[in-house]
C-alpha positions in Angstrom: 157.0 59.0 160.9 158.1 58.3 157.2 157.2 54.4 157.7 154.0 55.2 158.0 153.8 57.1 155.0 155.8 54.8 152.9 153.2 52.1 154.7 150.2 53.9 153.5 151.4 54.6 150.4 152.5 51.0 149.5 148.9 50.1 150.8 147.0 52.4 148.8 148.0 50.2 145.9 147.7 47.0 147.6 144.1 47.7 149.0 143.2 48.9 144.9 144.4 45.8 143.6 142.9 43.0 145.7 139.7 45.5 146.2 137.9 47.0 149.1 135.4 46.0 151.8 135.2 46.2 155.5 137.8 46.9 158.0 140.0 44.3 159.4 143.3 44.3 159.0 145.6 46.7 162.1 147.4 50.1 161.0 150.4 48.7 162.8 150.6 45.8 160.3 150.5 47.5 157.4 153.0 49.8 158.6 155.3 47.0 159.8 155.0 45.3 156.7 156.1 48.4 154.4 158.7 50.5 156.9 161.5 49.3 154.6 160.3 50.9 151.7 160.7 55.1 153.8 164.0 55.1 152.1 163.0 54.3 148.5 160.1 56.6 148.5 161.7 59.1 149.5 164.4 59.0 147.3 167.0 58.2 149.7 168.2 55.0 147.6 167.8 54.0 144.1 166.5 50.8 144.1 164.0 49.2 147.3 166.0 47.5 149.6 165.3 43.7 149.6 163.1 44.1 153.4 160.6 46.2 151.3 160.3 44.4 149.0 159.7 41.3 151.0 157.1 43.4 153.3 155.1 44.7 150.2 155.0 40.5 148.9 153.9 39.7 152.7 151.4 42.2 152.9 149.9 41.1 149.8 149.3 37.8 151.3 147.5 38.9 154.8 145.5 41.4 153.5 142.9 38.8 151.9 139.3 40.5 153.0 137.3 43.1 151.3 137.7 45.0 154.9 141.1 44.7 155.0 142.0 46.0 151.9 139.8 49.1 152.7 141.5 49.3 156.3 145.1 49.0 154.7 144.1 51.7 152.3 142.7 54.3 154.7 146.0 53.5 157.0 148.6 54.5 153.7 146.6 57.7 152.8 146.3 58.9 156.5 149.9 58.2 157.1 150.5 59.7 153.9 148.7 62.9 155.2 151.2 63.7 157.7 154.7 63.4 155.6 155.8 65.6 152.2 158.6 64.1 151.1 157.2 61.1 149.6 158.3 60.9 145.8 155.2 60.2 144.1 157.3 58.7 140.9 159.0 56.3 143.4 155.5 55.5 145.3 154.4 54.6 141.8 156.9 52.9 140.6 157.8 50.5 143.6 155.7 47.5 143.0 158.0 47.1 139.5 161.0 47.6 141.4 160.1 44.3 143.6 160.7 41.9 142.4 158.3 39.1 142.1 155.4 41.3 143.5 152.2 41.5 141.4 150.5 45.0 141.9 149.2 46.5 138.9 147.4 50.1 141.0 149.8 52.9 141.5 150.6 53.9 144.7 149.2 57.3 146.0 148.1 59.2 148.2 145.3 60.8 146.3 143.9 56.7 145.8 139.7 56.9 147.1 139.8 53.6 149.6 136.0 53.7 149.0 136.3 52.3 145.3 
């Protein structure tokens, strides 16, 4: 239940930085690519472990299309929807915390996946 959040979350930011079109990409992907990150974002560990951090670079890399990015995006904010205990300062400040991984959005769960 907290991947997904931490999934959506990290997507949220992905799907605003690469931009938004039709669906493509699966929920279980995203999720899969970001479950590493549950413990960062919610404050269960100072730094993302190294498995996050790799996820977030991967998912950057598969989530190419227009409709993939929106799909990815609607994934983190309805996962995000369901847990509380994100911390929205850690969801923000994960993509500097990597690493290596270029995302310049903030992470959040109030992100509109239709701009």
């Amino acid at each position: 239940m907290m991947k997904g959040l931490a999934t959506c979350l990290l997507v949220v930011l992905v799907a605003h930085q690469l931009g938004l079109q039709a669906r493509a990409i699966e929920c279980t992907t995203v999720i899969e690519s970001l479950v590493q990150c549950v413990t960062y974002l919610i404050g269960a560990a100072d730094q993302p472990a190294a498995a996050c951090c790799a996820g977030m670079k991967h998912l950057t890399q598969i989530v190419a299309t227009a409709a993939d990015k929106r799909a990815a995006c609607d994934c983190i904010k309805n996962e995000a929807a369901v847990f509380h205990n994100i911390n929205e300062e850690a969801a923000t400040k994960l993509p500097g915390a990597c690493c290596c991984v270029t995302i310049s959005v903030p992470i959040s769960s109030n992100t509109n996946c239709s701009k």
